[in-house]
C-alpha positions as CSV (number, residue, x, y, z in Angstrom):
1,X,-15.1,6.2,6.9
2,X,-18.3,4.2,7.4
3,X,-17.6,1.0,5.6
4,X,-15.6,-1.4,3.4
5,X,-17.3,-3.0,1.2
6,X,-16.4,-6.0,-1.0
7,X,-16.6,-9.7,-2.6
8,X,-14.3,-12.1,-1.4
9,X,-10.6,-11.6,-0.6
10,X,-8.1,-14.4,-1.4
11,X,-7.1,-15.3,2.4
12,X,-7.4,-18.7,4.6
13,X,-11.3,-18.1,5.2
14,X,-12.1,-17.6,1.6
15,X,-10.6,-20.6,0.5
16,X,-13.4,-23.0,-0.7
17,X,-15.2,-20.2,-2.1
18,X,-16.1,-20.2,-5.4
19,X,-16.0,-17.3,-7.4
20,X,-13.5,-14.0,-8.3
21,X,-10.8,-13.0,-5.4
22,X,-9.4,-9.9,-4.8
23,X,-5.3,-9.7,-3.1
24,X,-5.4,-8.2,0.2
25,X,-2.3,-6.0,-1.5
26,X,-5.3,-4.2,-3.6
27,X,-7.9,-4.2,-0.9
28,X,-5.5,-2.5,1.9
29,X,-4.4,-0.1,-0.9
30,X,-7.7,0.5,-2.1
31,X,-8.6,1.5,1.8
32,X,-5.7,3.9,2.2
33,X,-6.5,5.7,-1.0
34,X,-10.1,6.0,0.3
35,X,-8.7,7.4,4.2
36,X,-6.3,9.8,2.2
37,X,-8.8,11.7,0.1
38,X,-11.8,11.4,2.5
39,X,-14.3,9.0,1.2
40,X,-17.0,7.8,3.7
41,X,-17.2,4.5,1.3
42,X,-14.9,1.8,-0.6
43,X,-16.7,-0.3,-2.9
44,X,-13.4,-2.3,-3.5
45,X,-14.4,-4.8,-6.2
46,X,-16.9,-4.7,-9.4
47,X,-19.1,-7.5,-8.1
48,X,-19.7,-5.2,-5.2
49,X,-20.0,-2.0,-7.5
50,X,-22.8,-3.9,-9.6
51,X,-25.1,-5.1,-6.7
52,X,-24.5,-1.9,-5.2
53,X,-26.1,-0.1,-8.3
54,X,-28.8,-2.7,-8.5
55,X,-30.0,-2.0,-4.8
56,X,-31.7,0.7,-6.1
57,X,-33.8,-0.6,-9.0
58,X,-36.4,-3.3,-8.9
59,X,-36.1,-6.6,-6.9
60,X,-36.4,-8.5,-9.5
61,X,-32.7,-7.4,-11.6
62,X,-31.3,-8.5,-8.1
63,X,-33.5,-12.1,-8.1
64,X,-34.3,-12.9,-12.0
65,X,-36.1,-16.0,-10.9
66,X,-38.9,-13.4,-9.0
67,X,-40.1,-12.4,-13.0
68,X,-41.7,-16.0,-13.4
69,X,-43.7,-16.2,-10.4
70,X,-46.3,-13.3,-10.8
71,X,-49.5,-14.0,-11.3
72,X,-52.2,-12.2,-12.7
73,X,-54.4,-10.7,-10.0
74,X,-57.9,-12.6,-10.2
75,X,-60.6,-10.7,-8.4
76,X,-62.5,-12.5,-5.9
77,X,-66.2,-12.0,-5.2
78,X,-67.2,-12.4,-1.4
């Protein structure tokens, strides 16, 4: 397996963060399932699925805020 990847799990460390949690119950199991049949990958929560799928489009469906601060090209004469 190369990696584990995931959003916050609901232990000690996570504890002031904001946001969806997964149990370490479904995480563990979610491993194991991935060992048993093979996989190289867990993507072990949707938050993780989504940015993983937007990786490979533009920049700015990762970073909305990027769409307002194009400018138009102006050409500039020496």
């Amino acid at each position: 397996m190369t990696g584990v990847h995931m959003g916050y799990v609901e232990i000690r460390m996570a504890a002031r963060a904001d946001g969806p949690k997964m149990q370490p119950t479904e995480l563990v199991t979610k491993v194991y399932d991935a060992v048993e049949t093979g996989e190289y990958e867990v993507i072990a929560d949707e938050l993780t699925a989504q940015v993983k799928a937007a990786l490979s489009g533009p920049v700015e469906a990762l970073y909305p805020e990027l769409r307002d601060t194009r400018a138009p090209l102006v050409a500039v004469e020496e």
